[in-house]
C-alpha positions as CSV (number, residue, x, y, z in Angstrom):
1,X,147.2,85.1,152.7
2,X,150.2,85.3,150.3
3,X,150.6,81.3,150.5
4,X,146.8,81.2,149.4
5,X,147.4,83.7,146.5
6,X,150.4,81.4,145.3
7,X,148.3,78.4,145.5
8,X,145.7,79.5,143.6
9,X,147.7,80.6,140.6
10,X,150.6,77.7,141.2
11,X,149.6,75.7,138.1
12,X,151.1,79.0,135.9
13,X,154.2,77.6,136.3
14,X,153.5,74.4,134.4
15,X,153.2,76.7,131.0
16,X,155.7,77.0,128.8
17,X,157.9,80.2,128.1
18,X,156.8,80.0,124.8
19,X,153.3,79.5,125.2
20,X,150.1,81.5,125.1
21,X,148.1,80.0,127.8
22,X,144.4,80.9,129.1
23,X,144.3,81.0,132.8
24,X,141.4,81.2,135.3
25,X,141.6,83.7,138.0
26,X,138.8,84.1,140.7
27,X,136.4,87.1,140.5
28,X,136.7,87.0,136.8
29,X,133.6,87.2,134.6
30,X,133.3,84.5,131.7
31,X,132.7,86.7,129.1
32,X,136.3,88.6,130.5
33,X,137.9,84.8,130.6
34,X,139.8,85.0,127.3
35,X,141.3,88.4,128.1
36,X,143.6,86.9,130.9
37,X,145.8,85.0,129.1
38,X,149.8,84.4,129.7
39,X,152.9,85.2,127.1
40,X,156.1,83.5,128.0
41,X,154.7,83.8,131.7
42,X,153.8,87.6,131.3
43,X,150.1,89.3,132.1
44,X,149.1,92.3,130.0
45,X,147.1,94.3,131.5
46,X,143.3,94.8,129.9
47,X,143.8,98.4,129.3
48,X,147.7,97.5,127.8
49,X,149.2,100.0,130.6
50,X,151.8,97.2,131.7
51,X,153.2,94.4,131.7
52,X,153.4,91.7,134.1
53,X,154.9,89.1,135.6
54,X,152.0,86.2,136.3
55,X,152.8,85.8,140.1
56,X,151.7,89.5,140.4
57,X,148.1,88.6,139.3
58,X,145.7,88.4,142.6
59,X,148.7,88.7,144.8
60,X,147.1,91.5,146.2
61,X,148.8,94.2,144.8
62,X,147.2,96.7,142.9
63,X,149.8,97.1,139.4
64,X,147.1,97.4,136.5
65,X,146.1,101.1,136.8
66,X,142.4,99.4,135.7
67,X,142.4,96.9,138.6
68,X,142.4,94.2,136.2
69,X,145.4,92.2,138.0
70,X,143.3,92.3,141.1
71,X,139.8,91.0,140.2
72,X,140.0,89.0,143.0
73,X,141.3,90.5,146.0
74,X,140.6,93.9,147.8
75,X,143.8,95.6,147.0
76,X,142.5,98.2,143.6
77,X,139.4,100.5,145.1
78,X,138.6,100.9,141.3
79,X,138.3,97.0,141.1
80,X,134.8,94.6,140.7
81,X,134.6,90.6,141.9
82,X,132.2,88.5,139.4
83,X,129.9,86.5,141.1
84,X,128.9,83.4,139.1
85,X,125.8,82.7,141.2
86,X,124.8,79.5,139.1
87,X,121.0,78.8,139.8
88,X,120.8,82.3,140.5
89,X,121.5,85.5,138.6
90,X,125.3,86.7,138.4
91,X,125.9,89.2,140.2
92,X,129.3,91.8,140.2
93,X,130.1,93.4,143.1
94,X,133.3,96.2,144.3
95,X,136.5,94.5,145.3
96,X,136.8,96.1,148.5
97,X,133.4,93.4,149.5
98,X,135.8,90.4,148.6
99,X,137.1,88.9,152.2
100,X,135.4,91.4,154.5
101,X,133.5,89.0,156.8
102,X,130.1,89.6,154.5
103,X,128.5,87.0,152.7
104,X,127.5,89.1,149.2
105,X,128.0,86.4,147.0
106,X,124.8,84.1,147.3
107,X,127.5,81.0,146.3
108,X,129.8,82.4,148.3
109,X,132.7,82.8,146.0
110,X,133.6,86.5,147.8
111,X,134.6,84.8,151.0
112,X,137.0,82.2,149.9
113,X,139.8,83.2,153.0
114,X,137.6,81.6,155.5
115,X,136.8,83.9,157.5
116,X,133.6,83.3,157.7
117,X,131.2,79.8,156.3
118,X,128.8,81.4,153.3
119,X,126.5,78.4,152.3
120,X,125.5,78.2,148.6
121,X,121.7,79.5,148.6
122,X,121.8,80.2,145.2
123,X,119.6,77.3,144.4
124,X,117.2,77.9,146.7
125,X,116.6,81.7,146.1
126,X,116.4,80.6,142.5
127,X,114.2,78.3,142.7
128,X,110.8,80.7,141.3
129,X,113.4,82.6,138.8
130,X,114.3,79.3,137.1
131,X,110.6,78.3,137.1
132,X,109.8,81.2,135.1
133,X,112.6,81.2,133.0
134,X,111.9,77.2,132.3
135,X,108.5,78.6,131.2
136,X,109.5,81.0,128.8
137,X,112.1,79.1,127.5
138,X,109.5,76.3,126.9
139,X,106.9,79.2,125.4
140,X,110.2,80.5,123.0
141,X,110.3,76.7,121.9
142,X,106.6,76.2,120.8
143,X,106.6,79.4,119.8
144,X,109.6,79.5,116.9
145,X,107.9,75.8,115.8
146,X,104.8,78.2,115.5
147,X,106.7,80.5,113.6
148,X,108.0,77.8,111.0
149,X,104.5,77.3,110.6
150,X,104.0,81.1,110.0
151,X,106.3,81.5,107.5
152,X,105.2,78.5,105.4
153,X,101.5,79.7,105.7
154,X,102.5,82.7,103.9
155,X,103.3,81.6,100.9
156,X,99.9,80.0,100.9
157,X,98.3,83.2,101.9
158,X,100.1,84.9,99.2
159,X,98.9,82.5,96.4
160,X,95.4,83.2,97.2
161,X,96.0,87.2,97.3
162,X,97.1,86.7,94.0
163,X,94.6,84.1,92.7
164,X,92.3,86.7,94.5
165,X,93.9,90.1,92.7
166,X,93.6,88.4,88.9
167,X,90.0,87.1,90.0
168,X,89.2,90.8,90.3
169,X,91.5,92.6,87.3
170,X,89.3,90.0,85.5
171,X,86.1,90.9,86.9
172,X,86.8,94.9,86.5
173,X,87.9,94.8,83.4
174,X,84.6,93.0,82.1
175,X,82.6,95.1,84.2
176,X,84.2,98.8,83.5
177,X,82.9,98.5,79.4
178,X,79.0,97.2,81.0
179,X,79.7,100.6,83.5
180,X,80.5,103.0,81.0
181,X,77.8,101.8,79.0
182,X,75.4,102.0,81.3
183,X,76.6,105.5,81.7
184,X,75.7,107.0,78.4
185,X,72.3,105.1,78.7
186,X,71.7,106.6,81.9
187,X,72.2,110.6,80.6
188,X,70.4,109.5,77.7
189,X,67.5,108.1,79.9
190,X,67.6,111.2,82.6
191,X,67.4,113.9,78.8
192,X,64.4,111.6,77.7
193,X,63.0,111.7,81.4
194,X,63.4,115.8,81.3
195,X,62.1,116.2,77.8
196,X,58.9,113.9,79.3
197,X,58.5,116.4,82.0
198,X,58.6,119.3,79.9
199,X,55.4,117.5,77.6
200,X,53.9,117.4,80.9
201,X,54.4,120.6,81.7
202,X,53.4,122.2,78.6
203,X,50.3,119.9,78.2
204,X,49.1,121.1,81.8
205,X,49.7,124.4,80.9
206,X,48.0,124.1,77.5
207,X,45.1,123.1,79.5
208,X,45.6,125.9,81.8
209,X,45.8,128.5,79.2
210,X,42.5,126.6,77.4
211,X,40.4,126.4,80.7
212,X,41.0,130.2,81.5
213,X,39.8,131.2,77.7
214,X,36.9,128.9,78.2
215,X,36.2,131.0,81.5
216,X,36.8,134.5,80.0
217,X,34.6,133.5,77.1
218,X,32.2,132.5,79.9
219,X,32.4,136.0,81.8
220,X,32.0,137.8,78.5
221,X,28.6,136.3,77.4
222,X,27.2,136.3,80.7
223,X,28.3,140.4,80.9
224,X,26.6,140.7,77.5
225,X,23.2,139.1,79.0
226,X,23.1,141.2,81.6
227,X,23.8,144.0,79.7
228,X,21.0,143.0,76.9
229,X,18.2,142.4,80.5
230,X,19.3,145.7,81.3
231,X,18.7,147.4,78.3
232,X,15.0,145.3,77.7
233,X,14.5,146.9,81.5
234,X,15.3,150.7,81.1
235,X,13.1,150.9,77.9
236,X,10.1,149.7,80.3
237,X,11.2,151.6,82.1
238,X,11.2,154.8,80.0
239,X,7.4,153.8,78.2
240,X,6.5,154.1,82.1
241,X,8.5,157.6,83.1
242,X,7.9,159.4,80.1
243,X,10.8,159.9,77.3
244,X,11.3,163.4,78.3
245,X,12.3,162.3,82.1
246,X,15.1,159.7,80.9
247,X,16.9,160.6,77.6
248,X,18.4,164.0,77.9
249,X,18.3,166.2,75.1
250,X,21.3,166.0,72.7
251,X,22.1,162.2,73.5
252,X,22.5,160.3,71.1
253,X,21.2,156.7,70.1
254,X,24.8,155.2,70.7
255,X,25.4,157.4,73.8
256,X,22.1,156.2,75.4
257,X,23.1,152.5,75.0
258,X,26.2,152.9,76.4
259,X,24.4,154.8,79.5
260,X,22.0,151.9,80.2
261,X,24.8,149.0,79.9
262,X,27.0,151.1,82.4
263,X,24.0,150.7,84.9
264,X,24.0,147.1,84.8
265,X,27.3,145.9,84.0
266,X,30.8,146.8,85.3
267,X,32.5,145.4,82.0
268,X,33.9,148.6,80.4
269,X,34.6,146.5,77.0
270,X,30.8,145.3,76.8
271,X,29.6,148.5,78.2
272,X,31.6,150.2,75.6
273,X,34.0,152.5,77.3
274,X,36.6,151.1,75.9
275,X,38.1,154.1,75.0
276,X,41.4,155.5,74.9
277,X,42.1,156.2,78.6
278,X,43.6,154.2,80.9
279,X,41.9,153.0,83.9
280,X,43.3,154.6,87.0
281,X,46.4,153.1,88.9
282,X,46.1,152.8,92.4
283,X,50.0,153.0,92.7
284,X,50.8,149.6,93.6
285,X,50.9,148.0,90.2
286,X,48.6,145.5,88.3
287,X,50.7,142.5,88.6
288,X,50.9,142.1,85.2
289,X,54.3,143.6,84.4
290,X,53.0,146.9,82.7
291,X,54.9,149.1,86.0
292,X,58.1,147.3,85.8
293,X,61.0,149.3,84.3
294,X,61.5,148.7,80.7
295,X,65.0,146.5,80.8
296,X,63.6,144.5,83.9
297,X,60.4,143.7,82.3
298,X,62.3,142.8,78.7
299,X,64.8,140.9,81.3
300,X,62.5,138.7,82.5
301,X,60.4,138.5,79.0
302,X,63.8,137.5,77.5
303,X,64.0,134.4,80.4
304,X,60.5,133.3,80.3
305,X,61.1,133.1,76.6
306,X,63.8,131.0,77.2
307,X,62.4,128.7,79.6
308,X,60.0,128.2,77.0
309,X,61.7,127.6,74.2
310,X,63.8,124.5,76.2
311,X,60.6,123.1,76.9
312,X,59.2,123.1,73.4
313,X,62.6,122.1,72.3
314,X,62.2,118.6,74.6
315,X,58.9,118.2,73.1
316,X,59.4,118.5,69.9
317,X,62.6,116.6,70.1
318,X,60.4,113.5,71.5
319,X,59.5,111.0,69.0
320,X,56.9,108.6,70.4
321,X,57.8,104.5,70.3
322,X,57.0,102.6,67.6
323,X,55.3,99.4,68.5
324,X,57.6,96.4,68.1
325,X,57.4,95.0,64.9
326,X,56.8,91.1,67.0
327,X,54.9,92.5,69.1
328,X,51.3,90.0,69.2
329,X,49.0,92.3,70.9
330,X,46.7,88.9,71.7
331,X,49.8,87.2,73.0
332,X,51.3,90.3,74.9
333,X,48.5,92.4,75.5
334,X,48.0,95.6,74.3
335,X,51.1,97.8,73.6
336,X,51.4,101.0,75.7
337,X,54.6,103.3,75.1
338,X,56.9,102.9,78.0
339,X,56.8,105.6,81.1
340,X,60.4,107.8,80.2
341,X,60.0,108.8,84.1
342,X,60.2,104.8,85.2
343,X,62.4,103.7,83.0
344,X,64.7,106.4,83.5
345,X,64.7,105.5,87.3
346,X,65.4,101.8,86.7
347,X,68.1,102.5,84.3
348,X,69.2,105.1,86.8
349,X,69.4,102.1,89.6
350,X,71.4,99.7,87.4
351,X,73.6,102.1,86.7
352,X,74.2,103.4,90.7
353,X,74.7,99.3,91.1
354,X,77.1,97.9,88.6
355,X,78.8,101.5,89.6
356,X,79.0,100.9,93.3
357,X,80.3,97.1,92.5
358,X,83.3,98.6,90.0
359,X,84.1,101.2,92.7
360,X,84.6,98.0,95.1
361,X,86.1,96.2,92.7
362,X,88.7,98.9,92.5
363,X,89.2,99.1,96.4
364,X,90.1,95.4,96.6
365,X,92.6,95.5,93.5
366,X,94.0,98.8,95.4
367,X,94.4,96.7,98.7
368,X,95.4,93.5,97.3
369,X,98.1,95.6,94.9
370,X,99.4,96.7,98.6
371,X,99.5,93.6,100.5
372,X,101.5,92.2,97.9
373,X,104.3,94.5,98.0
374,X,104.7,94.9,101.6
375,X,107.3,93.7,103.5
376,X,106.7,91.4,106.4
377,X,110.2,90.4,107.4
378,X,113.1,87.9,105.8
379,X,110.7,85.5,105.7
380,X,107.6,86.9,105.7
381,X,106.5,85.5,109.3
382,X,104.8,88.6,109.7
383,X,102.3,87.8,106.9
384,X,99.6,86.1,109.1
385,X,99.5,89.7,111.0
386,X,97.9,90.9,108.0
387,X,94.2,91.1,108.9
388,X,94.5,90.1,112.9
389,X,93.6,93.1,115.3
390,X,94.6,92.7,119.0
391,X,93.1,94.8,121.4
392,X,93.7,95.0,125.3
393,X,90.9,97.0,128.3
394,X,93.1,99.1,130.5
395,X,91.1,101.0,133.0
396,X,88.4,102.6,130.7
397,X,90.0,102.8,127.4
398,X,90.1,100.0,124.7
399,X,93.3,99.9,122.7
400,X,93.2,98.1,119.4
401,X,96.3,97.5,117.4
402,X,95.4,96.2,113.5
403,X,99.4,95.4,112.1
404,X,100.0,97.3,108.8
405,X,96.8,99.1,109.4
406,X,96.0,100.9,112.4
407,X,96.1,101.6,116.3
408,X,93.3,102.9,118.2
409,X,92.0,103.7,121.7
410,X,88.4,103.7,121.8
411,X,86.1,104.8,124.8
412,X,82.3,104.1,124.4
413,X,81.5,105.5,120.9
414,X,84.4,107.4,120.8
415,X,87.6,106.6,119.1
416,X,90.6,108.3,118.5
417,X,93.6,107.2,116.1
418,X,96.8,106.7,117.6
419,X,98.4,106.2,114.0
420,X,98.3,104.7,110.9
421,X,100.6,102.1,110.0
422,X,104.3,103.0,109.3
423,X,106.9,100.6,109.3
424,X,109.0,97.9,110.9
425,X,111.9,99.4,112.9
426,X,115.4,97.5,114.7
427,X,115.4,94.9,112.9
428,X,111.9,93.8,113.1
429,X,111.7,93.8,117.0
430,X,109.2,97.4,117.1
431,X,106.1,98.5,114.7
432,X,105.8,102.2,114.1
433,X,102.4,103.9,113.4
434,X,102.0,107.5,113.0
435,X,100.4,110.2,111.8
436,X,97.4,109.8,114.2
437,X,94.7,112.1,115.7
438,X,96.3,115.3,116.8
439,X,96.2,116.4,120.1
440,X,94.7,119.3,120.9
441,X,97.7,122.5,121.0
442,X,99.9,119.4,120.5
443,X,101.7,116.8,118.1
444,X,100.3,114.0,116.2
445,X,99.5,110.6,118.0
446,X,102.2,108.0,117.6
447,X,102.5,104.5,118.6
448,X,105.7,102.3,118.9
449,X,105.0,98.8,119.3
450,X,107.8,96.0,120.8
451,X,107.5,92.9,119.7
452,X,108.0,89.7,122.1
453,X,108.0,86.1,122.0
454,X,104.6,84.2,122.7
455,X,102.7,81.6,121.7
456,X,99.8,83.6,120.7
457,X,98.7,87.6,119.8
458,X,98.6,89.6,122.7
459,X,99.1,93.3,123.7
460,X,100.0,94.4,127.0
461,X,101.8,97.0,128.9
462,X,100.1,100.6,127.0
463,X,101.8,103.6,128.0
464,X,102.6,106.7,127.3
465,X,105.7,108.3,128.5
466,X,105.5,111.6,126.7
467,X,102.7,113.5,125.8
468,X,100.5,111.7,122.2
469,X,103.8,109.1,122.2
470,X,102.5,106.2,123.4
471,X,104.6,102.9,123.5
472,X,103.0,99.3,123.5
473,X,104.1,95.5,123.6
474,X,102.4,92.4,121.4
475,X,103.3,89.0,121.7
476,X,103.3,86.8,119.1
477,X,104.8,83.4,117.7
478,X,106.0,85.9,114.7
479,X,109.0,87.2,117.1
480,X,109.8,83.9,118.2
481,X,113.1,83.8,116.3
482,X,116.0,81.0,116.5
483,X,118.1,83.4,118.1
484,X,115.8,84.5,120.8
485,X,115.3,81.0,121.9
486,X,119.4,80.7,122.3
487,X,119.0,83.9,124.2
488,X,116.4,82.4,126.5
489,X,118.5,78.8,126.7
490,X,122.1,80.7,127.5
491,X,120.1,82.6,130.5
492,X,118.6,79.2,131.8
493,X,121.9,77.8,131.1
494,X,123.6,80.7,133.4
495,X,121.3,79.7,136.2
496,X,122.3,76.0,136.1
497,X,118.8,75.1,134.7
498,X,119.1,70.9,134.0
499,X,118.6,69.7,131.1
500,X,116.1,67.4,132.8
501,X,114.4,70.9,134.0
502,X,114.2,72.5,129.9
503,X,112.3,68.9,128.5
């Protein structure tokens, strides 16, 4: 054993005492390689404990209180043996495996005494690993040249969001004057409207007021008819009886004609009873206002009053149209004034239109104004995310995830926001929403988004490992970076992919 420790580190003696000279010892890992280096023939421990000499490294001794002399031999119980594995993944495994008769090592490294024959079946056990990782290596490739092609699209993109955002500070600012306008024309329209309404209102009340005259008037002369038949009667009457049997002794000539009209007529005016007296209340009030209190009844004189006077007001304020002065009633036809009501409801329509087209006017200067200033990475390969939603089905939810917008999880008519957009977060590898639906007794939804290399948008793997926290991944060219692809080409590398294998 000691003659195969002294072999193995034999070529230590060709350095120089004066030298710094990098050595390889078995069981070390590459990344480790650098550390275990020589000094006029001297080993420092990795943890600087000691120092010493180089024929004590892997001679199966345990001097380095970290085990770092030993990385290749059994002798620390604190100690690890780095399996390269190439074709296969590396693999580290406790010193006290090194030499024990077990094959661990899938190269076989552990078992270099010989005391037992490990074959190399790295390759084969690899074989599906390096498949996929040629594949993703080839999907990083295409998908950084895609990225390239991202960020030089957004500068194109961002052109026309400006060409767009003057287009539309033009258009408002032409159309805000025409809105305003339109504004004062409309109130102005909608008081000439009213005032037309009250000249309606007063004419049909006019006639009203004239009809039930006409009516009374009616009433009256047909009460004085009867009245005068009734008299012409009772005088036949009396010529027939006898004067003695009908007109009682004192009455006079103006009492008996008030007698015979109260037998024919129920008029007390025409029947003249007029009088001084009341006629009898039957405790329930006329209807007329005469029972109400005093300050109620001036009260609501006071109002109707005033209701009256606003509507007298709008129709004396009303000056009918003149007839255009070019106006050729043989040419035209004959002029009528306009109808305040219609025109008053097509002004009101312009207005509601060139109103509703500032207002969206507005909301794309607002929007454009943001897109603009936001940040979508050093070089803005994020910018084609702007308006792309990508949405995945798991079991009966829908999620939707709209970058710099929103996330969502929707179920049949129902949808429920996970959070609105946040920012980007490590460096530009996770999107953050928040601020989302809250749950019920609970906190508000969130959704943190890791982004991964692919060739095209796609979300996957939807979770949500605490309660409204929900965690999500979306692949896209935008995260295929330079340095992810020499992550991807250092692992194939590790696994002894050919270069024949990554074309």
């Amino acid at each position: 054993m000691k003659l195969l420790f002294l072999l193995l580190n034999a070529f230590i003696a060709m350095v120089s005492s004066n030298d710094i000279q990098n050595i390889h010892v078995v069981g070390v890992a590459p990344s480790l390689a650098r550390s275990y280096s020589l000094e006029d023939g001297k080993f420092r421990c990795l943890d600087s404990s000691r120092v010493i000499d180089e024929k004590m490294v892997n001679d199966d001794y345990c001097d380095c209180a970290d085990a770092s002399d030993e990385p290749g031999t059994a002798a620390c119980s604190n100690g690890h043996f780095y399996c390269l594995n190439r074709g296969y993944h590396p693999k580290t495994v406790f010193s006290s495996f090194v030499n024990d008769g077990v094959c661990d090592c899938c190269d076989g490294s552990d078992e270099y005494a010989g005391r037992i024959s490990c074959p190399n079946t790295c390759h084969s056990e690899g074989a599906s690993v390096r498949a996929a990782l040629k594949e993703e290596l080839q999907a990083s490739q295409k998908g950084a040249k895609m990225r390239v092609q991202y960020a030089a699209s957004a500068s194109d993109i961002k052109q026309k969001w400006a060409q767009e955002l003057q287009k539309a500070t033009e258009d408002a600012t032409t159309l805000r004057p025409i809105v305003d306008a339109l504004k004062v024309k409309n109130a102005a329209a909608e008081k000439a409207a009213s005032a037309a309404m009250a000249r309606k209102r007063k004419k049909a009340d006019d006639e009203l007021k004239e009809a039930a005259q006409e009516l009374q008037e009616e009433e009256a002369d047909a009460g004085m008819h009867e009245a005068e038949e009734g008299a012409a009667g009772l005088e036949q009457a009396e010529s027939e009886l006898g004067a003695d049997e009908i007109i009682p002794e004192e009455e006079s000539e103006e009492e008996r004609g008030q007698r015979i009209a109260a037998q024919w007529t129920t008029n007390t005016e025409a029947a003249g009873g007029g009088g001084d007296d009341p006629p009898p209340s039957d405790g329930l009030g006329s209807g007329s206002g005469e029972d109400l209190p005093e300050e109620e009844q001036k009260h609501a004189d006071e109002e109707a009053e005033g209701e009256q006077e606003e509507e007298d007001e709008f129709a004396e304020e009303w000056i009918p149209p003149e007839k255009p002065v070019d106006w050729n009633d043989e040419e035209d036809g004959v002029w009528e004034p306009p109808d305040q009501e219609r025109e008053a409801e097509v002004i009101r329509k312009q207005f509601e239109e060139e109103r509703r087209k500032l207002e969206s006017l507005e909301s794309t200067l607002e929007g454009l104004q943001k897109k603009l200033g936001r940040d979508y990475g050093p070089d803005e390969a994020f910018l084609p995310l702007e308006d792309k939603c990508t949405e995945v089905k798991l079991r009966q939810y829908i999620y939707q995830v709209c970058p710099f917008h929103s996330a969502s999880q929707m179920e049949g008519s129902s949808t429920v926001n996970l959070g609105d957009w946040n920012t980007f977060k490590d460096n530009y590898t996770t999107m953050s929403f928040t601020s989302g639906m809250k749950c019920w007794n609970g906190p508000e939804r969130s959704l943190t988004v890791s982004l991964v290399c692919g060739i095209e948008e796609k979300l996957s793997n939807v979770e949500e490992p605490n309660r409204c926290e929900y965690t999500a991944e979306l692949a896209t060219p935008a995260a295929c970076s330079e340095d992810h692809v020499e992550f991807v080409k250092n692992k194939a590398e590790s696994m002894d992919v050919s270069h024949d294998e990554l074309r």
